[in-house]
N, C-alpha and C positions, 0 to 999 in steps of 0.2 A: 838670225835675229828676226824674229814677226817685228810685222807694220804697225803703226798705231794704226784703229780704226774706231768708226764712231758707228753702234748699231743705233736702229731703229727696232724697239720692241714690238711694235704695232705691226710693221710689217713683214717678221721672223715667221717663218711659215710653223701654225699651229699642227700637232699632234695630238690626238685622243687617245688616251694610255687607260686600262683597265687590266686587273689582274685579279686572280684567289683570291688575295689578302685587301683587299681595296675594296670599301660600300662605296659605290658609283662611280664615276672617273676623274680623272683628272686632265688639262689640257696643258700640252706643254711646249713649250718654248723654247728651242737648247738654241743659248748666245754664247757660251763660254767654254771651248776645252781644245784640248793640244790638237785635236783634227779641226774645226772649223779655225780656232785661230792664234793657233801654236801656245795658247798657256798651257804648258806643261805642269803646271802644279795646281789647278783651278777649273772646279767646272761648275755655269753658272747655267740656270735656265729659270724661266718668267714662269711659273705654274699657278693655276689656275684653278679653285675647289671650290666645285659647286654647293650649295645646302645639301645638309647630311653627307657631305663625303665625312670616309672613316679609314686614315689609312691604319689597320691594326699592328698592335705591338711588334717591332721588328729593330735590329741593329746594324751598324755598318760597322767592320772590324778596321777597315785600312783606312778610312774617312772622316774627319771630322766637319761637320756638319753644320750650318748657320743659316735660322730662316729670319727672315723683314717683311712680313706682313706690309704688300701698301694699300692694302681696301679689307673693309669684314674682318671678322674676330675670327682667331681658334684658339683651340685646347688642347694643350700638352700636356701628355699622362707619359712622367716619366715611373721608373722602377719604382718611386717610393709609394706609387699611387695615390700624390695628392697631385689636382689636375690645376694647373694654372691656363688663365685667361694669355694671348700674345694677339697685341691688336696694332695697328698703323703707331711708328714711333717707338717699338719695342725691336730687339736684336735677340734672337733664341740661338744659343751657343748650346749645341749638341756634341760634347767630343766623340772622338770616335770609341764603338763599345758601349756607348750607351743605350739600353732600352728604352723605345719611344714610341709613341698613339701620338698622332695629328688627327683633330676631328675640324670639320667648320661647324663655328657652332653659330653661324650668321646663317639670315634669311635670305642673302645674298650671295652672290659668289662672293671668293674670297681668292686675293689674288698676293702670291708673294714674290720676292727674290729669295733662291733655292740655291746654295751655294755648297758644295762640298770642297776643299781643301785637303793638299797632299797628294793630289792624284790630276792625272790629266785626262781620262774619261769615265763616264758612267761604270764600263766594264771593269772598272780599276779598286771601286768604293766598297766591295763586299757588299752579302747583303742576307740576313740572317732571320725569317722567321722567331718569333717566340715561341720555345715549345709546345704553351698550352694551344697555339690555334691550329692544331691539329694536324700539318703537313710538315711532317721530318722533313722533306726536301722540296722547299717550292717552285715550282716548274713556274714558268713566265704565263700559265695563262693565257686568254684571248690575249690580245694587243691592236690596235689599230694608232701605228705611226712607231716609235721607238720609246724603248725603257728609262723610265726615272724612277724614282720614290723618294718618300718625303719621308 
């Protein structure tokens, strides 16, 4: 049985993650999964999207997915291609399988809680390109620090 323990997000040591499929980066935060702190079914991280980030169209097969905005706006462009606004006070409930665009559409960063569900790491969540953006198999790209996506 894991500990209780009480993080500090502020002082979680930050990573700079970019890839192919990503306009500009994102910074990220990993607080929650079965190697840092035994949730086996849960993994959480604080991330971080700067103005004009774009993560393009992509889906997770094994994961369902839940973003909380707590600072700046974004927009979600699900399959049907009508994009809704998710701002501070909203919950975006992504099941798994579903096709999804996260953009910031704020002049500021934008900073959320980044939750995936069913799974106890990153490596766990699938992670699937949309056909149209051009790489049948996306290779992880540059990287500086460890893998998320939004």
């Amino acid at each position: 049985m894991s500990e209780v323990q009480l993080l500090d997000i502020g002082e979680t040591e930050q990573e700079v993650f970019t890839r192919w499929d990503i306009t500009g980066h994102q910074v990220n935060r990993h607080l929650l999964s079965k190697a840092l702190t035994g949730t086996a079914d849960v993994v959480l991280d604080h991330l971080t999207f700067p103005p004009g980030f774009v993560h393009r169209m992509h889906r997770h097969p094994h994961a369902d997915m839940v973003v909380i905005p707590v600072s700046g706006s974004l927009q979600f462009l699900g399959a049907s291609g009508s994009p809704v606004e998710v701002s501070p006070g909203h919950v975006l409930v992504i099941p798994r399988g579903n096709w999804h665009q996260i953009r910031n559409v704020s002049t500021v960063d934008s900073q959320v809680l980044h939750f995936f569900a069913g799974v106890g790491s990153l490596d766990e969540i699938g992670y699937e390109a949309h056909p149209g953006l051009g790489e049948a198999t996306p290779s992880l790209g540059r990287r500086q620090g460890s893998s998320s996506c939004a």
